[in-house]
N, C-alpha and C positions, 0 to 999 in steps of 0.2 A: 276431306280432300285426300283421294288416294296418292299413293307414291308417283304413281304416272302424271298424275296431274301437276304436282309438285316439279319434278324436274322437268317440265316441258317449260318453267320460267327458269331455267339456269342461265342462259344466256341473259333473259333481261336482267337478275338480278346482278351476276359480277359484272355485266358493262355497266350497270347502275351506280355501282360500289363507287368502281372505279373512276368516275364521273364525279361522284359526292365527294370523292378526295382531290382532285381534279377543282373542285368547287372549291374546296375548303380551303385549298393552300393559296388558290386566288384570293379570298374574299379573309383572310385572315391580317391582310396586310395593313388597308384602310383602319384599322382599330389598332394599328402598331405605328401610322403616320405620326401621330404625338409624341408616343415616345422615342422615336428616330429623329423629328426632329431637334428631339432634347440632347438626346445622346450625340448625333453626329453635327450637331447645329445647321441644319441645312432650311431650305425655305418651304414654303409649299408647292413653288414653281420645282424644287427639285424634286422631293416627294410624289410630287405630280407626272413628273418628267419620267421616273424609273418605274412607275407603275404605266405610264403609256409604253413605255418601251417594254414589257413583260406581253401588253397588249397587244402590242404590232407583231412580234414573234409568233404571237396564240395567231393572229389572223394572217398572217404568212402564209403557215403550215397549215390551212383549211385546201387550196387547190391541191398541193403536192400529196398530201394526205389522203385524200379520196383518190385519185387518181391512181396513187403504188396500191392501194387498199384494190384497188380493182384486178392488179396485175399480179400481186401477191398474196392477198389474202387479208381482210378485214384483220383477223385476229392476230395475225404477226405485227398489223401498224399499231392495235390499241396496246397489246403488250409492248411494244417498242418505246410507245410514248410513256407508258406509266412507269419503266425503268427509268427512262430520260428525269422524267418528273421528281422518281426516285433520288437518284444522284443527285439533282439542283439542291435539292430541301437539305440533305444529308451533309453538301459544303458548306450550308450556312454554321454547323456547328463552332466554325472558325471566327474569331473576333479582329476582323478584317476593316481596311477603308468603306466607306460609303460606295465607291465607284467598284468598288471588288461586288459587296451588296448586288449593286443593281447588277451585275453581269450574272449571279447567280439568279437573279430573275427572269433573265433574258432566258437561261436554260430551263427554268419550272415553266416559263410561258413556251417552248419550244415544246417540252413533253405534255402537257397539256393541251395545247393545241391541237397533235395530233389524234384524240379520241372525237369529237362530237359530230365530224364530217361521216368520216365513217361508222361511227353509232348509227344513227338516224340509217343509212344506207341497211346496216347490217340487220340494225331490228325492223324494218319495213322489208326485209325477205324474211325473214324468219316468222314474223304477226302480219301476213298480209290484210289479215281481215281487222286484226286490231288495231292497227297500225298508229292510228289517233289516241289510243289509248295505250299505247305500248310506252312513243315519247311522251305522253303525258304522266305514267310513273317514271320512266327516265328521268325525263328533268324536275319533277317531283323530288325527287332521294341525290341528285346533284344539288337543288335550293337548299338543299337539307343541311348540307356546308355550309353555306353562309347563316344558318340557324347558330350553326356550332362553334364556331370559327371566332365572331366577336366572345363568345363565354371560354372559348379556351387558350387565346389571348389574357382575358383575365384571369385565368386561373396559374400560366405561368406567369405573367406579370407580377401578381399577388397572390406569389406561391402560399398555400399553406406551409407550417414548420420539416412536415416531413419530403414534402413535393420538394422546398428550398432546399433543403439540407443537400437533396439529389443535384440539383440545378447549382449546386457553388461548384460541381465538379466542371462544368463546362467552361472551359473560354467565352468570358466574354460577356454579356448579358444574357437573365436568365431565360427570357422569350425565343434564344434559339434551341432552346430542351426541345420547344414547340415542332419544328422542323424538320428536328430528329427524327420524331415517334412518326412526324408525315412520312418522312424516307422510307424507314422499316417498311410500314404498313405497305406503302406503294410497289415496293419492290416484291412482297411479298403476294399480292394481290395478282402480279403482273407473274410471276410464278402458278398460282390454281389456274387464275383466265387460259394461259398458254394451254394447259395439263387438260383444265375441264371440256371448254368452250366445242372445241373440233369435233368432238364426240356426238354432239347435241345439236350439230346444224342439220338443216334439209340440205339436200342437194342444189349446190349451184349457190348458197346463201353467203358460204364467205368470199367468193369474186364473182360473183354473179354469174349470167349466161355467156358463152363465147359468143364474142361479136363477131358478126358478117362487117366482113368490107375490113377497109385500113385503120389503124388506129385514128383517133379523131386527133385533129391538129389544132390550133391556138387560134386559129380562124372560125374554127367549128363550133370554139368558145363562146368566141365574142359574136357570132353571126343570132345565140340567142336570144341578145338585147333590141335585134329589131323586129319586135316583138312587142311590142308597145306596152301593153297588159304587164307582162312580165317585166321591163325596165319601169314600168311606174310603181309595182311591187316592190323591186329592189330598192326605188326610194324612199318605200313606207320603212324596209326592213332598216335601211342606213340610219335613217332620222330615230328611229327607237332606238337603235343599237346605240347612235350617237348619246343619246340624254339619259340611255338607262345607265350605259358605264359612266356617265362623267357622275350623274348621279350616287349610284353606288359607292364610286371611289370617295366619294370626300362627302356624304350625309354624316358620320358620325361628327367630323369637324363642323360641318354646315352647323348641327343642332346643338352645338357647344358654344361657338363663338356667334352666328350669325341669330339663332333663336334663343340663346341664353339659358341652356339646358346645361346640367351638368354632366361631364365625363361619362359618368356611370348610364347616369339616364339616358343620352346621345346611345351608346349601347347597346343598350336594351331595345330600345326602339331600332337599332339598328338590324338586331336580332330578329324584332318582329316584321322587318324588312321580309324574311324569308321564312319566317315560320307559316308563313300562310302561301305556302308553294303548295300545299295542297290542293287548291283552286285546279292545277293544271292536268289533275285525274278527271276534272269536272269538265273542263273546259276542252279538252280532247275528245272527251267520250261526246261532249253537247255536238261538237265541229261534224262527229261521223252522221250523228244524227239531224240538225239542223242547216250542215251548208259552215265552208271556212269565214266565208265573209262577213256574215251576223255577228259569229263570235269573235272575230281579229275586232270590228269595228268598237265591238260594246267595252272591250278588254283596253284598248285602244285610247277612248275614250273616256274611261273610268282614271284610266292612270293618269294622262294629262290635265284632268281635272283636279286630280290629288294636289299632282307636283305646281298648280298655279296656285293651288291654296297652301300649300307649304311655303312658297315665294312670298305671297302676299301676306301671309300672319306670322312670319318670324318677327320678332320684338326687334331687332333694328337697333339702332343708338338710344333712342329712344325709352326703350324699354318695355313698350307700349306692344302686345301682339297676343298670339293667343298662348296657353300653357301647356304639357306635356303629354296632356288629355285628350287635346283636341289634334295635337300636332299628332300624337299615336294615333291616332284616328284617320289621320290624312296619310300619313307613312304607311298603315297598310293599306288603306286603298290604293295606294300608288304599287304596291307587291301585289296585289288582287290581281289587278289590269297586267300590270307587265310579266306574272309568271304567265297568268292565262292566256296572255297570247303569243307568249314561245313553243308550245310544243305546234297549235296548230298554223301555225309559219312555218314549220318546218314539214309536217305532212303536206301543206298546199305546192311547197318547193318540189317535194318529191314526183306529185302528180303533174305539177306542170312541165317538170322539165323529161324531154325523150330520155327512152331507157338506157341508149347507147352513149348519152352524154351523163346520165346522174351524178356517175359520182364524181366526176370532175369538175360537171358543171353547178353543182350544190359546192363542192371547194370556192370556185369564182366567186358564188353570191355571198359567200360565210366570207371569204376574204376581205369582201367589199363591208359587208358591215363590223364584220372585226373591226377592221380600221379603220374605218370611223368611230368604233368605240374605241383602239386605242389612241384615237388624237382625245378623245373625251378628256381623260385626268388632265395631261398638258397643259389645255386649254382652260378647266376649270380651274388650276390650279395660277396659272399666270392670270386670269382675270381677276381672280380674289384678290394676290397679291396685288392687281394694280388699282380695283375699284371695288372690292370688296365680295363676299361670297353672295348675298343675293344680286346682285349682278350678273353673274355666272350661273346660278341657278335658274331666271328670269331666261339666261339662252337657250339651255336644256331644256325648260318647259314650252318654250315657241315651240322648237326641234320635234317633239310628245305630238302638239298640237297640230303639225301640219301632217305628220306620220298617220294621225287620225283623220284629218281633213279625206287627204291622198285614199285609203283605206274605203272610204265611203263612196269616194266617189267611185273607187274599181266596182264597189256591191253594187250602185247605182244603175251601170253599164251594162252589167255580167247578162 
């Protein structure tokens, strides 16, 4: 591959980066719920609570985020946010209350929020023709965080002698070294992006074309929802968004306490969670070539199938269910289906919605399912506490299942 060929992915690759760190620092938390709640003695309803609240900030900043991205420039919001991002991880080095804690999440979910709205915008100008394939290494090399994130959790946790030796210097417990080395990297990332990225766009890629007529108004928003097609979509995308986060948040607990796996193991599988985000190079490339609705339905429907059999064979009080084998087995088919149908949800967003509303109106819809994924932890985490985690898990997989229903029926129609 010549040098030309090479830099014509700069831009995918440090939005890419910067997305995987983005990933990481989310998905690093749920494998530190245990020991937070040892450390700060807190419940899972609280655990639960400061990661929905990290959540609701990430889905806030999806409307306002696309929309300055348009007025200002894609690459000033995704540097903006990865600084933000930056600073949140860096004050954890402090050995603070619990409530101090969750506020520094609220800023990581604030700077992280603002890159995926406008990713998706930025790379579908820049790959028009690839476009399916562009967010499918996108959130490819984002999964790729939460590959890392559970093993590098254990690695501060159970520092080696020379890692520990470093980590007694910090305030505090050694898991926030973790945060640190996020800061650095993010800020430093958020430095090339700025320096590289402008150099390497086409015309017109980082705010897109100037629009005729007046800026679009909050009417203009909401007038896309009657649209039928399109609001029935946003209900497929909610209900996945809903069961994927509450899922994600609380599997490694699920497969400790509720299937009887231990610590490590719960981990590992948590791991395998997202080591199989490679799917979504597959499943982008198949969308340009097959049609979005084939692949959402199949991806759709693989996953919810996992997550009933994860419900249904965790061992219980009982003791009685299936073992680690089979549960890995169900855990990644549950990562099969839900990576492979994030990137082509988000090229089908793009196409659907007019070009003068995109990136405001892809903010609205990412808003809408953010927040439904940040009520996810909350919820799962107050229903374990009241009736136990496959309880909670049993809601998430309905949620999977109608998101699949909904999805078929749109192909049905089309």
């Amino acid at each position: 591959m010549n040098l030309g060929r090479i830099r014509e992915y700069d831009v995918l690759v440090l939005t890419s980066l910067i997305w995987f760190l983005g990933k990481f620092v989310r998905y690093a938390f749920p494998p530190l719920f245990e020991p937070l709640q040892a450390g700060y003695g807190v419940s899972n309803a609280a655990v639960g609570a400061a990661f929905s609240g990290f959540m609701a900030v990430y889905a806030l900043l999806q409307f306002p985020s696309g929309a300055i991205a348009d007025r200002v420039g894609a690459v000033r919001v995704i540097a903006a946010g990865a600084i933000v991002a930056g600073v949140g991880s860096l004050s954890l080095i402090f050995d603070t209350p619990f409530a101090v804690l969750a506020g520094a999440m609220l800023v990581i979910g604030a700077g992280t929020g603002a890159h995926k709205t406008v990713a998706i915008r930025l790379l579908s100008r820049v790959y028009p023709v690839r476009t399916g394939r562009a967010l499918g290494a996108h959130d490819t090399v984002g999964a790729l965080g939460g590959v890392a994130a559970p093993a590098a959790v254990t690695l501060f946790v159970a520092a080696p002698p020379a890692l520990a030796a470093l980590l007694t210097r910090l305030p505090g417990a050694d898991w926030r070294g973790l945060f640190v080395v996020t800061g650095v990297v993010a800020l430093a990332l958020a430095v090339i992006f700025s320096l590289r990225v402008p150099g390497r766009l086409p015309a017109d890629a980082d705010r897109g074309p100037e629009r005729e007529g007046p800026e679009p108004s909050a009417r203009d928003y909401l007038a896309l929802f009657e649209d039928r097609r399109l609001a029935a979509f946003v209900l497929v995308t909610i209900a996945f968004s809903f069961a994927y986060n509450g899922a994600v948040a609380f599997l490694p607990l699920y497969l400790s306490q509720a299937a009887g796996l231990s610590t490590a193991t719960a981990n590992l599988l948590y791991s395998a969670l997202f080591a199989v985000t490679f799917v979504q190079l597959v499943s982008g490339d198949l969308s340009d070539r097959l049609g979005r609705f084939p692949v959402m339905v199949a991806t759709l429907a693989l996953a919810a199938a996992a997550l009933v059999g994860v419900v249904a064979l965790a061992r219980g009080e009982t003791g009685a269910g299936a073992g680690p084998i089979v549960l890995g087995a169900l855990v990644v088919a549950f990562g099969l289906g839900s990576h492979g149908f994030r990137p082509v949800r988000g090229v089908y967003l793009i196409e659907a919605l007019p070009e003068r509303l995109a990136g405001g109106g892809l903010g609205v819809v990412r808003t809408l399912l953010m927040g439904a994924g940040a009520l996810a932890p909350a919820t799962v985490g107050a229903i374990a506490d009241a009736s136990g985690f496959r309880s909670a898990f049993g809601l998430l997989a309905g949620a999977l299942a109608l998101a699949a229903v909904v999805a078929a029926g749109l192909w049905a129609t089309e």
